[in-house]
N, C-alpha and C positions, 0 to 999 in steps of 0.2 A: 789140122789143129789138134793137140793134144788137150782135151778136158782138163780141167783144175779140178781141187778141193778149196774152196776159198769160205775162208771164216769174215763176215764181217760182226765187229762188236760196238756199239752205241747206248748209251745207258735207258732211251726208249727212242719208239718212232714217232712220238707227240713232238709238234712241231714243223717249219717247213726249212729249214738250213738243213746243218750236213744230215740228218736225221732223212729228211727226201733224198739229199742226193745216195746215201748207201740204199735208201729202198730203188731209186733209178738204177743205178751202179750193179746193185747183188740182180736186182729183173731184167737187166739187158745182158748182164752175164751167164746168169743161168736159160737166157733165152739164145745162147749162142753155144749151150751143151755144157757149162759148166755147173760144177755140184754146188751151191750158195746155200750155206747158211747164215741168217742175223742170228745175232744173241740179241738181249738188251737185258735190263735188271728188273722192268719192270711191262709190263703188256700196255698199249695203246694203239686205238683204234687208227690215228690223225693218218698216217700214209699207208695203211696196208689197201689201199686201191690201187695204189702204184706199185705192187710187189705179183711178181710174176707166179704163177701156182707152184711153178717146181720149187722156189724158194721155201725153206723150212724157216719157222721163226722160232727158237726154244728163248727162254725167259730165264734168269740163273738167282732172284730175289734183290731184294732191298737192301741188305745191310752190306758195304764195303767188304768187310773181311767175310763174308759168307760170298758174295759174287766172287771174289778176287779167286777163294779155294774152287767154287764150281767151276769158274772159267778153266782153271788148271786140269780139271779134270775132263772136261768139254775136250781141251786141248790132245789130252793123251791117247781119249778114245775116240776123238773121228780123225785126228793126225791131218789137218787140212796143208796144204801148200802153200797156203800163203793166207795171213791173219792184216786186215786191215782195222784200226781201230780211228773216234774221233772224238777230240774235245779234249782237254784239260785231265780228269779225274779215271775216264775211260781208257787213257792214254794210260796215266799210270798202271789202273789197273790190270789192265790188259800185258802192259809190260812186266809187272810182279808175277800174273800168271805163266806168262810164256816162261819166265825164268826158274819158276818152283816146275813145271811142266818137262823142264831139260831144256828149253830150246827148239822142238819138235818144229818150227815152221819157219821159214820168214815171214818178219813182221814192219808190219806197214804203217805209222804214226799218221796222220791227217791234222792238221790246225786247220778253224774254220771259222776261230771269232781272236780275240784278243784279250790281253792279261785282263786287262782292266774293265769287261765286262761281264765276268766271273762273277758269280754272286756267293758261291760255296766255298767253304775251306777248301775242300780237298781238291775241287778244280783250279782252286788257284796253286795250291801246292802241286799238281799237274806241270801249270803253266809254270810255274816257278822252277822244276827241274826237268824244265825241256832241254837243255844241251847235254843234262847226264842220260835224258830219257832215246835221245837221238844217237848217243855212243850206243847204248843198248840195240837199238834196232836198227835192221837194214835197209830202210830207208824211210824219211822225215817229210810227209807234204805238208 
């Protein structure tokens, strides 16, 4: 088995939906020799019992345009192999970064709820350009 570099990003890990499943996901990966990092924008405590030690968690802040440029630069200097992202706003963002970034990884889109239970603009605007946001990326769950 060849090790990865795998970036997952999630806006926090408060919460038990996709937010558990990338803390399962990144701890059974990096429990199988690969390099996991989570981003999120903000720190929470709710599933870091379920994240494996070798998991790194770095945090990129609270405001959209401030995350979107950290991620981008997250992006350039750990140059991971493959970027998984989850939810509506995260999706975007995460896609703006890989694309100011160059493109340095493939990336992984995840859906894990539905338009309609969006509470925030910019998640719904997320959900709302998932078929442009799925051209972009190499592959849509």
């Amino acid at each position: 088995m060849v090790a990865r570099k795998l970036l997952f990003y999630i806006h926090s890990l408060a919460g038990g939906g996709a937010e558990r499943v990338f803390a399962l996901l990144g701890s059974g990966l990096a429990a199988r020799g690969h390099d996991v990092t989570i981003v999120n924008d903000y720190a929470a405590c709710d599933n870091m019992a379920f994240l494996d030690q070798a998991v790194r968690v770095m945090t990129v802040g609270h405001g959209h345009i401030t995350a979107t440029a950290r991620l981008s630069s997250i992006l350039r200097q750990e140059k991971p192999d493959v970027i998984f992202a989850a939810l509506g706003a995260s999706n975007l963002k995460m896609t703006c970064a890989s694309i100011l970034a160059g493109r340095p990884s493939a990336l992984i889109l995840t859906y894990h709820g539905r338009f309609s239970v969006e509470q925030r603009p910019l998640g719904k605007l997320g959900y709302m350009l998932t078929p442009l946001l799925t051209r972009v990326a190499d592959q849509t769950l």
